[in-house]
C-alpha positions as CSV (number, residue, x, y, z in Angstrom):
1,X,9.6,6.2,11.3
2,X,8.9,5.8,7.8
3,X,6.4,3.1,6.5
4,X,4.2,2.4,3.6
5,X,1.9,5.4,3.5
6,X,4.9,8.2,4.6
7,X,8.3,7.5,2.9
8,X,8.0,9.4,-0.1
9,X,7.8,12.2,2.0
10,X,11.7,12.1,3.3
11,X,12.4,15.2,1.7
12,X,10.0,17.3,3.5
13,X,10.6,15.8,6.6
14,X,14.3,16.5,7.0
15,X,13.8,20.1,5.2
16,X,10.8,21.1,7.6
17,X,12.7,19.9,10.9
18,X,16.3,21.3,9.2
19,X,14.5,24.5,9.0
20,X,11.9,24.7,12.3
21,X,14.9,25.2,15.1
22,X,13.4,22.4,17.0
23,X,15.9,19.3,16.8
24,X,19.1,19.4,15.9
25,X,19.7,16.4,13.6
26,X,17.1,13.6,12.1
27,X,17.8,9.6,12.3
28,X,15.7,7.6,9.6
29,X,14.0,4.3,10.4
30,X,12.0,2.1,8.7
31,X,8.9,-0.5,10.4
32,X,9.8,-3.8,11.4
33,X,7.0,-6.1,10.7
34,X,5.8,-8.0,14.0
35,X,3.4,-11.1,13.2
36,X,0.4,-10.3,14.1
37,X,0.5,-7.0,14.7
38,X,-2.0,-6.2,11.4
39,X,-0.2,-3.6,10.2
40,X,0.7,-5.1,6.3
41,X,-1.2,-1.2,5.4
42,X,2.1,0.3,6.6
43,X,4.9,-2.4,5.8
44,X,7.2,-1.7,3.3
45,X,7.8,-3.7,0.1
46,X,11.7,-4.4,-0.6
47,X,11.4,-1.8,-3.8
48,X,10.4,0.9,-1.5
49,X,12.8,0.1,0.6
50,X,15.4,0.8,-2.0
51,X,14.2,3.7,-3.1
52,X,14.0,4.6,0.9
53,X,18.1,4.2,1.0
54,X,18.5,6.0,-2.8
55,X,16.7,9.1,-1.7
56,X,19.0,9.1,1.6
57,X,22.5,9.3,-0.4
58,X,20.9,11.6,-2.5
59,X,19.6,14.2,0.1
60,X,22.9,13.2,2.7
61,X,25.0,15.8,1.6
62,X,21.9,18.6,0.7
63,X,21.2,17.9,4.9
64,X,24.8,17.4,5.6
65,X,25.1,16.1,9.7
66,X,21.4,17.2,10.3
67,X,20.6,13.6,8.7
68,X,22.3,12.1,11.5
69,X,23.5,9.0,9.5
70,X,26.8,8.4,8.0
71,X,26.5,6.9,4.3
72,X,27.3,3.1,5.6
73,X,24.5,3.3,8.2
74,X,22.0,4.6,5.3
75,X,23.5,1.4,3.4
76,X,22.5,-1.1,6.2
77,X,18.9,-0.2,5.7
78,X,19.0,-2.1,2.0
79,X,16.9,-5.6,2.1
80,X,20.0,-7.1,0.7
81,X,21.7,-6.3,3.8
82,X,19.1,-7.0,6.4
83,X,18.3,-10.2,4.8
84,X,21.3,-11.2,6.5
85,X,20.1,-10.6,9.6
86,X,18.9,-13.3,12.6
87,X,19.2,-13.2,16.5
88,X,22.6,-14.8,15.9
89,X,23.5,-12.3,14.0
90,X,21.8,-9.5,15.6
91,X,24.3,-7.5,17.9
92,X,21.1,-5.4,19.7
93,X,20.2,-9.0,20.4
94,X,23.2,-10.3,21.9
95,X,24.2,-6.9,23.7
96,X,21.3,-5.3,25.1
97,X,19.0,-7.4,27.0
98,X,15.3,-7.2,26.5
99,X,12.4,-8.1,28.4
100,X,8.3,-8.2,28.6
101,X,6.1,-6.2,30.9
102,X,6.1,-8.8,33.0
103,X,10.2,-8.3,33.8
104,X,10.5,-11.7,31.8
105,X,13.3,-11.9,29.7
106,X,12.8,-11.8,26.0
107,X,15.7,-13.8,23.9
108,X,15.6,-12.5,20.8
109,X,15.5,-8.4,21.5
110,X,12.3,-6.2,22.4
111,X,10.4,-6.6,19.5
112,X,9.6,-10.0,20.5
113,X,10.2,-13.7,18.8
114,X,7.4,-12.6,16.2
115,X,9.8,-9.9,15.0
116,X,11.1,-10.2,11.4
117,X,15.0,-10.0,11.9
118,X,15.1,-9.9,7.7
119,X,13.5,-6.9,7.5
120,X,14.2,-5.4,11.2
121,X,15.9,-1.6,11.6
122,X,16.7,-2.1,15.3
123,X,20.3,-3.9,14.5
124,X,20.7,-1.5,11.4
125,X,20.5,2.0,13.6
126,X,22.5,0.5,16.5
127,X,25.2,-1.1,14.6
128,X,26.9,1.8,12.7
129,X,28.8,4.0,13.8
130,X,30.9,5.9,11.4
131,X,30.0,3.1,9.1
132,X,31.6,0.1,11.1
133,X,30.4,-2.0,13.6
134,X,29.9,-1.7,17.3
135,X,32.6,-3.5,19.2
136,X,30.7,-3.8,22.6
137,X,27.9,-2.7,25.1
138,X,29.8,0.5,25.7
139,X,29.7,1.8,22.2
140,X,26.2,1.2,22.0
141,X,25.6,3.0,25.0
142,X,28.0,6.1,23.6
143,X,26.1,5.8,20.4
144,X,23.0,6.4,21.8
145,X,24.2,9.1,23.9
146,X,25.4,11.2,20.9
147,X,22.0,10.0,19.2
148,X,20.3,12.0,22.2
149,X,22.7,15.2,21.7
150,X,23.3,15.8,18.1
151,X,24.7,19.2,17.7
C-alpha cells in the first residue's frame, strides 16, 4: 500500500519483487483515509496521487503483467476519478456485503461509514477488469481469484 512517506519508492518496489522470485505479479494501492483513524502523516495529497498514477503508465510496460494492472485500472486511481465516488456509486458497496466484529452489518463496505469514498481505492482495485467495469458478484469473485494466482 503506498501512502505519504512510501510512494516515491514505486520503482524499487516492483523492480525488487520483479527480480526476488517471490510473487509473481504486484497490484498497487493507495490509503483510504478513515476519520479518525490519525493517520493524516501517511494520507496522500491529490498531487501525489497524480504523480502515483504517472509513474504507473510510465513503468507499466518496463514491468509488463508483473504490475498486475491494466492501464484503465491504473487510471481509476486519479482523484478526478475517485472524486466521483459514494456508496451509491460504489459497486464493492453494493456487491460485497460487509460487516463489524460484532457480525453486524456495515452499509457502506468494510472500511466503515467514516471511510472517505472520494478518495477510497477499494472500488478502484475491484472494479476493473481489463479496464471495464464488473458486471456482478461473480466477476468480482473471478477477479480476485486471478488476483491470488497471477502467473
Amino acid at each position: 500500500m503506498l501512502n505519504a512517506p512510501n510512494y516515491r519508492g514505486i520503482s524499487d518496489i516492483l523492480e525488487t519483487w520483479s527480480t526476488n522470485g517471490l510473487a509473481d505479479g504486484l497490484l498497487v494501492s493507495t490509503l483510504t483515509p478513515v476519520e479518525g483513524a490519525n493517520d493524516e502523516q501517511l494520507r496522500l495529497s491529490a498531487r501525489e496521487r497524480i504523480w502515483i498514477v504517472n509513474e504507473l503508465l510510465r513503468l507499466k510496460p518496463r514491468f509488463g503483467s508483473f504490475l498486475a494492472m491494466p492501464e484503465g485500472q491504473i487510471r481509476r486511481l486519479h482523484p478526478q476519478h475517485t472524486a466521483t465516488l459514494t456508496p451509491e456509486r460504489c459497486e464493492t458497496a453494493q456487491l460485497v456485503e460487509s460487516y463489524d466484529a460484532a457480525g453486524g452489518r456495515i452499509k457502506q463496505c468494510i472500511l466503515s461509514k467514516k471511510a472517505n469514498c472520494q478518495n477510497c481505492v477499494v472500488t478502484t482495485l475491484s472494479d476493473s477488469v481489463n479496464g471495464s467495469r464488473l458486471a456482478n458478484l461473480k466477476d468480482f469473485v473471478a477477479f480476485a481469484a486471478r488476483l491470488s494466482n497471477l502467473h
